[in-house]
C-alpha positions in Angstrom: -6.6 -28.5 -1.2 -6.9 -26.0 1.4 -3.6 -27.1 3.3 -2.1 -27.1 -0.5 -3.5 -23.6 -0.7 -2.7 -22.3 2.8 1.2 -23.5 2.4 1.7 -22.0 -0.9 0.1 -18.3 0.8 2.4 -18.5 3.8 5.7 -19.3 1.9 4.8 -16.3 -0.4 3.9 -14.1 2.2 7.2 -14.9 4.2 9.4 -14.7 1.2 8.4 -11.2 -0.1 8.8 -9.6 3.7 12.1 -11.1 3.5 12.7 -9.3 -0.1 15.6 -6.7 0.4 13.8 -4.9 -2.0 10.5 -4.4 0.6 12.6 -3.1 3.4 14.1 -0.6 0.5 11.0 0.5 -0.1 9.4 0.9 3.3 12.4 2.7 4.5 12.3 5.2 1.1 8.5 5.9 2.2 9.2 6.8 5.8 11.8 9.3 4.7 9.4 10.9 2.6 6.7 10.7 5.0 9.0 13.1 7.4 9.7 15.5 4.5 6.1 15.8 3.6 5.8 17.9 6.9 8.6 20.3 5.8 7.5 20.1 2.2 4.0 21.0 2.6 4.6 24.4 4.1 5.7 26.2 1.4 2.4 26.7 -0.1 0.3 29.9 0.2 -3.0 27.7 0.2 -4.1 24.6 3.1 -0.9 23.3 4.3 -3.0 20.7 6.4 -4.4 19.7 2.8 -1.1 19.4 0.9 0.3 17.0 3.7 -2.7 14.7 3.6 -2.8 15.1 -0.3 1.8 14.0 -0.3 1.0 11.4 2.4 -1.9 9.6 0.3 0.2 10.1 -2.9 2.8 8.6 -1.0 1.1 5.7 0.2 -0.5 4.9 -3.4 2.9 5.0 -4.9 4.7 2.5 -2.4 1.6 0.2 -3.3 2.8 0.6 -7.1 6.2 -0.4 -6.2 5.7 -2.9 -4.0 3.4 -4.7 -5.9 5.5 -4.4 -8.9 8.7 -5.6 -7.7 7.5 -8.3 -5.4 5.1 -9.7 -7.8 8.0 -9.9 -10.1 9.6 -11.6 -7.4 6.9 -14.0 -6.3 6.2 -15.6 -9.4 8.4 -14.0 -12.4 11.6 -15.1 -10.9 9.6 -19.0 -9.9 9.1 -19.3 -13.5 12.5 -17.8 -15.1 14.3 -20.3 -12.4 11.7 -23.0 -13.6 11.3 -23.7 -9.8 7.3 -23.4 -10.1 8.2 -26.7 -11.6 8.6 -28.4 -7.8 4.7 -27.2 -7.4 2.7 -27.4 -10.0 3.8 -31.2 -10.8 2.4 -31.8 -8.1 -1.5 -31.8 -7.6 -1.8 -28.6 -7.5 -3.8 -26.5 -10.3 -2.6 -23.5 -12.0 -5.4 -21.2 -10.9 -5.1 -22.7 -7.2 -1.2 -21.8 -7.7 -2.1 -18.5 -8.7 -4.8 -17.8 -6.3 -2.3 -18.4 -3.2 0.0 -16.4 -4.5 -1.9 -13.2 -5.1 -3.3 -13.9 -1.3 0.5 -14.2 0.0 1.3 -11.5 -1.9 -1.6 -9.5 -0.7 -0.8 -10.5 2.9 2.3 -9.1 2.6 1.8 -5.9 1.5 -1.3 -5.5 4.4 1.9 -5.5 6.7 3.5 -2.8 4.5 0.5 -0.9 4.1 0.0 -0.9 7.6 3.2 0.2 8.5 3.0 3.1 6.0 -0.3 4.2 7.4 1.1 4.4 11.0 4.0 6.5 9.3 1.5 8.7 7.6 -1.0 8.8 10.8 2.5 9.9 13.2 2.9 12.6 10.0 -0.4 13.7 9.9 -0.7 14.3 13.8 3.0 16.3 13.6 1.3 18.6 11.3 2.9 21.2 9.3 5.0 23.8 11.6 2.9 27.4 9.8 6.7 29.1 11.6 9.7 28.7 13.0 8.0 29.6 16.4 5.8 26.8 16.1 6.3 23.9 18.8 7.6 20.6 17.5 5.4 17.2 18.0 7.3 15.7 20.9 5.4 13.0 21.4 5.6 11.9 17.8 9.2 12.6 17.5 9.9 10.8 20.7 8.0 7.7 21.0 7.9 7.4 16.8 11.6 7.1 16.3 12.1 5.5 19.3 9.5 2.7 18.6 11.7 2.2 14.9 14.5 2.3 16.8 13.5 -0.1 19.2 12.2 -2.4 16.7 15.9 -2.5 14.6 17.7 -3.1 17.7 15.2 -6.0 18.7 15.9 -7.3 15.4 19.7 -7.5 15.6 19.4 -8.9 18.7 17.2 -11.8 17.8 19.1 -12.2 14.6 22.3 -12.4 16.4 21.7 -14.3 19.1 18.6 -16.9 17.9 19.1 -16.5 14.0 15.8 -14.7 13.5 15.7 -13.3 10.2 16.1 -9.6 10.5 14.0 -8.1 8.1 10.9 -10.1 9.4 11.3 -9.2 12.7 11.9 -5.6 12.2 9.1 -4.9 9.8 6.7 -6.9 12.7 8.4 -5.2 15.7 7.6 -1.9 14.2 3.7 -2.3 13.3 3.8 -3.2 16.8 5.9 -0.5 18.2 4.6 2.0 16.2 0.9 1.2 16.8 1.6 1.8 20.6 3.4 5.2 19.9 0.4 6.3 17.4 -2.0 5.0 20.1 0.0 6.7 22.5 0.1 10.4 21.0 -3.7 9.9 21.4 -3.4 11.2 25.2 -0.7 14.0 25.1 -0.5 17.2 23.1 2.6 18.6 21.7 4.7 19.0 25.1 3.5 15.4 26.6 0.7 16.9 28.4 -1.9 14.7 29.0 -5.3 15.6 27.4 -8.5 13.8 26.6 -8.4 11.1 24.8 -7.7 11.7 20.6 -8.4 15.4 21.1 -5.3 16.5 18.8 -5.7 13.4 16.7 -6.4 13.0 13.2 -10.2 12.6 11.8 -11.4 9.8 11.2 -12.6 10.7 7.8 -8.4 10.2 7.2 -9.2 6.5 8.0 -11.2 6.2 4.7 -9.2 8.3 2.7 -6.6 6.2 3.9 -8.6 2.8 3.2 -9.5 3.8 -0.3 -6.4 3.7 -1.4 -5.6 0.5 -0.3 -8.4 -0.6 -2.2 -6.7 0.6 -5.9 -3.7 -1.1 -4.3 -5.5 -4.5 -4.1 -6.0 -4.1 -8.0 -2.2 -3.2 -8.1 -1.5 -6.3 -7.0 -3.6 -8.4 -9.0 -1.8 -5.9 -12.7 1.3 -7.3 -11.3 0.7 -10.8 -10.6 -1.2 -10.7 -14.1 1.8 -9.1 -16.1 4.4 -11.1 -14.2 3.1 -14.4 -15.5 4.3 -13.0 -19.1 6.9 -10.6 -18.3 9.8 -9.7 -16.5 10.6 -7.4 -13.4 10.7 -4.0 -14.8 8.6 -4.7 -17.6 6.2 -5.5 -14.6 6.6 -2.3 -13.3 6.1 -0.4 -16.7 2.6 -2.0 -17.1 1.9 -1.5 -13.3 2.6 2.3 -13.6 0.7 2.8 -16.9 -2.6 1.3 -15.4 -2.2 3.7 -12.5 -1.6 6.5 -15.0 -4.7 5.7 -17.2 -6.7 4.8 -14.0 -5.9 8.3 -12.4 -6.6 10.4 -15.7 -9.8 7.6 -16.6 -12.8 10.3 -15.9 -11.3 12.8 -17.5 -10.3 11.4 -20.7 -12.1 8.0 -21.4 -15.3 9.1 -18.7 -16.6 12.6 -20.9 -16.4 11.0 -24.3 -17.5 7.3 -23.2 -21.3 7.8 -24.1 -20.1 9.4 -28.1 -17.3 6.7 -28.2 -17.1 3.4 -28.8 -13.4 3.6 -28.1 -13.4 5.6 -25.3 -16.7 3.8 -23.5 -14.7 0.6 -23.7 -11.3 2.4 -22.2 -13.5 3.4 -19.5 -14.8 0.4 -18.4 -11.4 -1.4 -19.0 -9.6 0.4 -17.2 -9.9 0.5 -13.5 -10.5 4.1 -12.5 -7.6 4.9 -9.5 -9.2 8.3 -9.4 -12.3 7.1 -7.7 -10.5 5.3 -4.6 -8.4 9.1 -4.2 -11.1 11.6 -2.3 -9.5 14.5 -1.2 -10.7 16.6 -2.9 -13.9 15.5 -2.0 -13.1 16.1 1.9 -12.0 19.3 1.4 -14.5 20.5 -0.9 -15.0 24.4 -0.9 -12.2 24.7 2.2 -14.8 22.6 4.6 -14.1 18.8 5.3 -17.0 17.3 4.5 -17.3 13.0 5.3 -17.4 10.3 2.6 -21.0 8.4 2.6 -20.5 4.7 3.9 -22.1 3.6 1.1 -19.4 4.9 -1.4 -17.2 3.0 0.7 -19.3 -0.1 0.2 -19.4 0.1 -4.0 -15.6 1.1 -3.6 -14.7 -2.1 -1.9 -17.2 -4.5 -4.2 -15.3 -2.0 -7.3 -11.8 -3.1 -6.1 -12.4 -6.6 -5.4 -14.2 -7.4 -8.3 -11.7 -5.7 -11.0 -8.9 -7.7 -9.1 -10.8 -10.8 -9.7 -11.4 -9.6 -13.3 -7.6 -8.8 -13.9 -6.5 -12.1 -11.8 -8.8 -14.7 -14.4 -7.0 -12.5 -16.9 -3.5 -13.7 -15.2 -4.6 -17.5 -14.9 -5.8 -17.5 -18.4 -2.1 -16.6 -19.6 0.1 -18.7 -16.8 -2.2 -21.4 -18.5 -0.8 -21.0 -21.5 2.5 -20.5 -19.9 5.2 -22.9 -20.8 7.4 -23.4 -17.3 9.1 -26.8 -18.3 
Protein backbone atom coordinates (compact mmCIF):
# COMPACT_ATOMS: atom_id res chain seq x y z
CA UNK A 1 0.00 0.00 0.00
CA UNK A 2 2.65 2.42 0.90
CA UNK A 3 4.70 1.91 -2.40
CA UNK A 4 0.97 2.30 -4.14
CA UNK A 5 0.73 5.41 -2.13
CA UNK A 6 4.30 6.86 -2.44
CA UNK A 7 4.12 6.39 -6.50
CA UNK A 8 0.82 8.01 -6.85
CA UNK A 9 2.44 11.32 -4.49
CA UNK A 10 5.59 11.55 -6.64
CA UNK A 11 3.83 11.46 -10.05
CA UNK A 12 1.48 14.25 -8.75
CA UNK A 13 4.10 16.20 -7.30
CA UNK A 14 6.27 16.00 -10.61
CA UNK A 15 3.44 16.63 -12.91
CA UNK A 16 2.02 19.93 -11.25
CA UNK A 17 5.89 21.48 -11.13
CA UNK A 18 5.84 20.71 -14.70
CA UNK A 19 2.32 22.67 -15.14
CA UNK A 20 2.97 25.78 -17.38
CA UNK A 21 0.50 27.15 -15.43
CA UNK A 22 2.92 27.00 -11.93
CA UNK A 23 5.83 28.61 -13.59
CA UNK A 24 3.04 31.40 -14.71
CA UNK A 25 2.16 31.85 -11.52
CA UNK A 26 5.54 31.92 -9.70
CA UNK A 27 6.87 34.25 -12.17
CA UNK A 28 3.52 36.75 -11.82
CA UNK A 29 4.37 36.64 -7.89
CA UNK A 30 7.97 37.65 -8.19
CA UNK A 31 7.05 40.67 -10.27
CA UNK A 32 4.78 41.79 -7.80
CA UNK A 33 7.08 40.98 -5.05
CA UNK A 34 9.55 43.75 -6.70
CA UNK A 35 6.71 46.26 -7.08
CA UNK A 36 5.61 45.92 -3.54
CA UNK A 37 8.85 47.84 -2.60
CA UNK A 38 7.98 50.78 -4.95
CA UNK A 39 4.34 50.38 -4.10
CA UNK A 40 4.47 50.66 -0.52
CA UNK A 41 6.03 54.05 -0.29
CA UNK A 42 3.44 56.09 -1.19
CA UNK A 43 1.73 55.96 2.04
CA UNK A 44 1.83 58.67 4.68
CA UNK A 45 1.63 55.82 7.51
CA UNK A 46 4.54 52.55 8.13
CA UNK A 47 5.89 51.93 4.89
CA UNK A 48 7.83 48.91 6.49
CA UNK A 49 4.16 47.67 7.48
CA UNK A 50 2.44 48.08 4.08
CA UNK A 51 5.38 45.94 2.44
CA UNK A 52 5.10 43.15 4.86
CA UNK A 53 1.16 43.49 4.85
CA UNK A 54 1.48 43.39 0.09
CA UNK A 55 4.13 40.64 0.60
CA UNK A 56 1.86 38.30 2.87
CA UNK A 57 -1.21 39.22 0.73
CA UNK A 58 0.85 38.26 -1.92
CA UNK A 59 1.87 35.02 -0.78
CA UNK A 60 -1.82 34.01 0.39
CA UNK A 61 -3.08 34.83 -3.01
CA UNK A 62 -0.51 32.69 -5.06
CA UNK A 63 -1.51 29.80 -2.54
CA UNK A 64 -5.26 30.50 -3.89
CA UNK A 65 -4.14 30.17 -7.39
CA UNK A 66 -2.04 27.56 -7.21
CA UNK A 67 -4.07 25.43 -5.46
CA UNK A 68 -6.88 26.12 -7.62
CA UNK A 69 -5.49 25.61 -10.94
CA UNK A 70 -3.33 22.62 -10.18
CA UNK A 71 -5.86 20.83 -8.18
CA UNK A 72 -7.98 21.21 -11.19
CA UNK A 73 -5.13 19.84 -12.97
CA UNK A 74 -4.21 16.92 -10.69
CA UNK A 75 -7.41 15.28 -10.49
CA UNK A 76 -10.27 17.37 -12.58
CA UNK A 77 -8.52 16.83 -15.81
CA UNK A 78 -7.71 12.67 -14.56
CA UNK A 79 -11.33 12.31 -14.29
CA UNK A 80 -12.72 14.40 -17.50
CA UNK A 81 -9.84 12.29 -19.53
CA UNK A 82 -11.21 9.17 -17.56
CA UNK A 83 -7.45 8.34 -17.12
CA UNK A 84 -7.96 7.87 -13.21
CA UNK A 85 -9.46 4.82 -14.75
CA UNK A 86 -5.66 3.19 -15.34
CA UNK A 87 -5.50 3.58 -11.20
CA UNK A 88 -8.20 3.10 -9.48
CA UNK A 89 -8.92 -0.44 -11.35
CA UNK A 90 -6.29 -1.38 -9.90
CA UNK A 91 -6.10 -2.17 -6.04
CA UNK A 92 -5.97 0.97 -5.16
CA UNK A 93 -8.89 2.62 -2.98
CA UNK A 94 -10.47 5.80 -3.58
CA UNK A 95 -9.56 7.55 -0.40
CA UNK A 96 -5.91 6.09 -0.69
CA UNK A 97 -6.17 7.78 -4.36
CA UNK A 98 -7.16 10.85 -2.94
CA UNK A 99 -4.98 10.96 -0.04
CA UNK A 100 -1.73 10.79 -2.38
CA UNK A 101 -2.83 13.26 -4.33
CA UNK A 102 -3.56 16.02 -1.86
CA UNK A 103 0.12 14.99 -0.46
CA UNK A 104 1.64 15.46 -4.11
CA UNK A 105 -0.18 18.29 -4.50
CA UNK A 106 0.85 19.68 -1.20
CA UNK A 107 4.53 18.81 -1.95
CA UNK A 108 4.33 20.79 -4.70
CA UNK A 109 3.25 23.79 -3.68
CA UNK A 110 5.96 23.54 -0.38
CA UNK A 111 8.45 24.17 -3.35
CA UNK A 112 6.33 27.18 -4.52
CA UNK A 113 5.73 28.39 -1.29
CA UNK A 114 9.26 28.28 -0.54
CA UNK A 115 10.35 30.00 -3.43
CA UNK A 116 7.79 32.80 -2.85
CA UNK A 117 9.02 33.21 0.70
CA UNK A 118 12.71 33.70 -0.37
CA UNK A 119 11.22 36.27 -2.94
CA UNK A 120 9.35 38.02 -0.15
CA UNK A 121 12.33 37.54 2.45
CA UNK A 122 15.00 39.29 -0.61
CA UNK A 123 11.76 42.04 -0.61
CA UNK A 124 11.51 42.55 2.81
CA UNK A 125 15.42 43.01 3.50
CA UNK A 126 15.39 45.67 0.20
CA UNK A 127 12.99 47.63 2.17
CA UNK A 128 11.08 50.52 0.98
CA UNK A 129 13.55 53.48 -0.41
CA UNK A 130 11.56 56.61 2.24
CA UNK A 131 13.64 58.96 -1.05
CA UNK A 132 15.19 59.18 -4.00
CA UNK A 133 18.52 59.62 -1.94
CA UNK A 134 18.10 56.47 -0.28
CA UNK A 135 20.81 53.73 -1.24
CA UNK A 136 19.56 50.70 -3.21
CA UNK A 137 19.93 46.96 -1.66
CA UNK A 138 22.96 45.86 -3.65
CA UNK A 139 23.35 42.80 -2.30
CA UNK A 140 19.72 41.86 -2.98
CA UNK A 141 19.71 43.17 -6.40
CA UNK A 142 22.88 41.52 -7.15
CA UNK A 143 23.06 38.16 -5.90
CA UNK A 144 18.84 37.83 -6.10
CA UNK A 145 18.66 38.32 -9.87
CA UNK A 146 21.66 36.82 -10.43
CA UNK A 147 20.80 33.53 -8.52
CA UNK A 148 17.22 33.55 -10.98
CA UNK A 149 19.33 34.17 -13.63
CA UNK A 150 21.63 31.57 -12.90
CA UNK A 151 19.03 29.07 -12.25
CA UNK A 152 17.15 29.72 -16.07
CA UNK A 153 20.34 29.43 -17.74
CA UNK A 154 21.20 26.11 -15.80
CA UNK A 155 18.01 25.07 -16.96
CA UNK A 156 18.36 25.53 -20.65
CA UNK A 157 21.47 24.09 -20.46
CA UNK A 158 20.44 20.86 -18.94
CA UNK A 159 17.33 20.89 -21.06
CA UNK A 160 19.33 21.25 -24.09
CA UNK A 161 21.97 19.23 -23.72
CA UNK A 162 20.66 16.06 -21.27
CA UNK A 163 16.79 16.63 -21.91
CA UNK A 164 16.08 17.72 -18.36
CA UNK A 165 12.74 19.20 -18.17
CA UNK A 166 13.12 22.81 -17.82
CA UNK A 167 10.53 23.99 -15.65
CA UNK A 168 11.65 21.36 -12.95
CA UNK A 169 15.00 22.28 -12.96
CA UNK A 170 14.56 25.91 -12.90
CA UNK A 171 11.99 26.07 -10.15
CA UNK A 172 14.74 23.64 -8.00
CA UNK A 173 17.85 25.66 -9.16
CA UNK A 174 16.32 28.68 -7.85
CA UNK A 175 15.18 27.54 -4.18
CA UNK A 176 18.60 26.69 -4.21
CA UNK A 177 20.17 29.68 -5.62
CA UNK A 178 18.04 31.96 -3.97
CA UNK A 179 18.46 30.39 -0.48
CA UNK A 180 22.31 31.04 -0.86
CA UNK A 181 21.70 34.76 -1.99
CA UNK A 182 19.04 35.26 1.07
CA UNK A 183 21.54 33.49 3.30
CA UNK A 184 24.13 35.54 1.79
CA UNK A 185 22.57 39.23 2.35
CA UNK A 186 22.82 38.00 6.03
CA UNK A 187 26.56 39.30 6.18
CA UNK A 188 26.61 42.54 4.04
CA UNK A 189 24.71 45.70 4.42
CA UNK A 190 23.49 47.80 1.52
CA UNK A 191 26.97 48.55 -0.22
CA UNK A 192 28.45 44.75 0.29
CA UNK A 193 30.00 45.63 3.48
CA UNK A 194 30.49 42.92 5.65
CA UNK A 195 28.70 43.21 9.07
CA UNK A 196 27.73 40.80 11.72
CA UNK A 197 25.85 38.22 11.04
CA UNK A 198 21.73 39.00 10.24
CA UNK A 199 22.16 42.43 11.67
CA UNK A 200 20.11 44.19 8.65
CA UNK A 201 17.93 41.09 8.32
CA UNK A 202 14.44 40.65 8.71
CA UNK A 203 12.83 39.51 12.30
CA UNK A 204 12.16 36.48 12.93
CA UNK A 205 8.66 37.24 14.06
CA UNK A 206 8.35 37.57 9.76
CA UNK A 207 9.04 33.73 9.89
CA UNK A 208 5.66 33.07 11.64
CA UNK A 209 3.80 35.61 10.00
CA UNK A 210 5.09 33.99 7.10
CA UNK A 211 4.31 30.24 8.31
CA UNK A 212 0.74 31.13 9.17
CA UNK A 213 -0.13 31.67 6.05
CA UNK A 214 0.96 28.69 4.69
CA UNK A 215 -1.06 27.01 7.15
CA UNK A 216 -4.65 28.58 5.47
CA UNK A 217 -2.89 27.48 2.26
CA UNK A 218 -2.83 23.84 3.40
CA UNK A 219 -6.75 24.14 3.77
CA UNK A 220 -6.60 25.80 0.18
CA UNK A 221 -5.47 22.89 -1.06
CA UNK A 222 -7.59 20.45 0.46
CA UNK A 223 -11.11 23.30 -0.97
CA UNK A 224 -9.52 22.53 -4.22
CA UNK A 225 -8.92 18.99 -4.28
CA UNK A 226 -12.48 18.67 -2.58
CA UNK A 227 -14.37 20.88 -5.40
CA UNK A 228 -12.26 19.42 -8.21
CA UNK A 229 -13.60 15.95 -7.65
CA UNK A 230 -17.16 17.59 -8.74
CA UNK A 231 -16.16 20.48 -10.80
CA UNK A 232 -14.26 21.84 -13.30
CA UNK A 233 -11.11 24.28 -13.43
CA UNK A 234 -12.45 27.62 -12.98
CA UNK A 235 -15.46 26.57 -11.23
CA UNK A 236 -12.57 25.25 -8.85
CA UNK A 237 -11.28 28.42 -8.58
CA UNK A 238 -14.68 30.25 -7.85
CA UNK A 239 -15.25 28.07 -4.81
CA UNK A 240 -11.49 28.35 -3.79
CA UNK A 241 -11.77 32.19 -3.78
CA UNK A 242 -15.21 32.35 -1.96
CA UNK A 243 -13.91 30.19 1.07
CA UNK A 244 -11.01 32.62 1.25
CA UNK A 245 -13.39 35.47 1.07
CA UNK A 246 -15.78 34.12 3.83
CA UNK A 247 -12.75 32.86 5.83
CA UNK A 248 -11.05 36.42 5.82
CA UNK A 249 -14.45 38.36 6.74
CA UNK A 250 -15.50 34.99 9.20
CA UNK A 251 -15.05 37.03 12.76
CA UNK A 252 -16.50 39.85 11.65
CA UNK A 253 -19.65 38.70 10.28
CA UNK A 254 -20.47 35.04 11.27
CA UNK A 255 -17.94 35.42 14.75
CA UNK A 256 -20.27 38.69 16.59
CA UNK A 257 -23.64 37.16 15.89
CA UNK A 258 -22.57 33.29 16.37
CA UNK A 259 -23.68 33.03 20.05
CA UNK A 260 -27.58 34.94 19.04
CA UNK A 261 -27.57 32.85 15.70
CA UNK A 262 -28.11 29.60 14.85
CA UNK A 263 -27.23 30.56 11.32
CA UNK A 264 -24.43 32.51 11.84
CA UNK A 265 -22.81 29.97 14.87
CA UNK A 266 -22.93 27.30 12.22
CA UNK A 267 -21.21 29.71 9.38
CA UNK A 268 -18.60 30.18 11.87
CA UNK A 269 -17.61 26.99 12.65
CA UNK A 270 -18.04 25.94 8.94
CA UNK A 271 -16.12 27.96 7.55
CA UNK A 272 -12.47 28.00 8.13
CA UNK A 273 -11.45 31.39 9.52
CA UNK A 274 -8.29 32.69 6.96
CA UNK A 275 -8.31 35.70 9.20
CA UNK A 276 -6.78 33.92 12.13
CA UNK A 277 -3.55 32.48 10.22
CA UNK A 278 -3.05 36.63 8.89
CA UNK A 279 -1.29 38.51 12.15
CA UNK A 280 -0.17 41.60 11.18
CA UNK A 281 -1.89 43.51 12.69
CA UNK A 282 -1.18 41.74 15.64
CA UNK A 283 2.71 42.43 15.20
CA UNK A 284 2.37 45.80 14.72
CA UNK A 285 -0.14 46.54 17.29
CA UNK A 286 -0.12 50.25 18.57
CA UNK A 287 3.06 51.07 16.06
CA UNK A 288 5.35 48.53 18.33
CA UNK A 289 6.12 44.89 16.93
CA UNK A 290 5.15 42.89 19.41
CA UNK A 291 5.93 38.57 18.99
CA UNK A 292 3.19 35.90 18.38
CA UNK A 293 3.01 33.35 21.50
CA UNK A 294 4.28 29.77 20.39
CA UNK A 295 1.41 28.44 21.58
CA UNK A 296 -0.94 30.30 19.01
CA UNK A 297 1.25 28.81 16.61
CA UNK A 298 0.63 25.35 18.05
CA UNK A 299 -3.57 25.67 17.91
CA UNK A 300 -2.92 27.39 14.43
CA UNK A 301 -1.17 24.38 13.02
CA UNK A 302 -3.60 21.57 14.89
CA UNK A 303 -6.60 24.36 13.31
CA UNK A 304 -5.18 24.02 9.69
CA UNK A 305 -4.53 20.39 9.67
CA UNK A 306 -7.55 19.31 11.15
CA UNK A 307 -10.03 21.58 8.83
CA UNK A 308 -7.97 20.07 5.81
CA UNK A 309 -8.71 16.68 7.06
CA UNK A 310 -12.28 17.79 7.61
CA UNK A 311 -12.74 19.28 4.06
CA UNK A 312 -10.55 16.24 2.48
CA UNK A 313 -13.31 13.30 4.01
CA UNK A 314 -15.69 15.85 2.52
CA UNK A 315 -13.72 15.30 -0.99
CA UNK A 316 -13.49 11.34 -0.66
CA UNK A 317 -17.09 11.18 0.28
CA UNK A 318 -18.01 12.86 -3.24
CA UNK A 319 -15.15 11.14 -5.56
CA UNK A 320 -16.97 8.06 -3.97
CA UNK A 321 -19.86 8.82 -5.43
CA UNK A 322 -18.12 9.85 -8.50
CA UNK A 323 -18.82 8.11 -11.69
CA UNK A 324 -15.23 7.92 -13.67
CA UNK A 325 -16.05 4.95 -16.07
Amino acid sequence: MFQRFYTIAAGTFLETIRQPIYGVILVVMAILMVLNVGLAAFTLADDDKLLLDLGLSTLLLTGLFLAAFTAAQALGREIESKTVLTVISKPVSRPLFMLAKYVGLVGALVVAYYLSFLVFLLAQRHGVLQSSGDPWDMPVIVLGFGGVILAILVAGFANYFYGNHFMTTAVLLCCLFLTMAAAATTKFDEHFDVIPFASNFVGGQVFIAAYLVFLSVLIMAAVALAASTRFGQMMTLVICTAVVGLGIVSDNVFGQHAANSFLASGAYHLVPNISAFYVIDGLFAESDQTAVPWRYVYLATAYSLLFSFGILNIGVAAFQRREVG
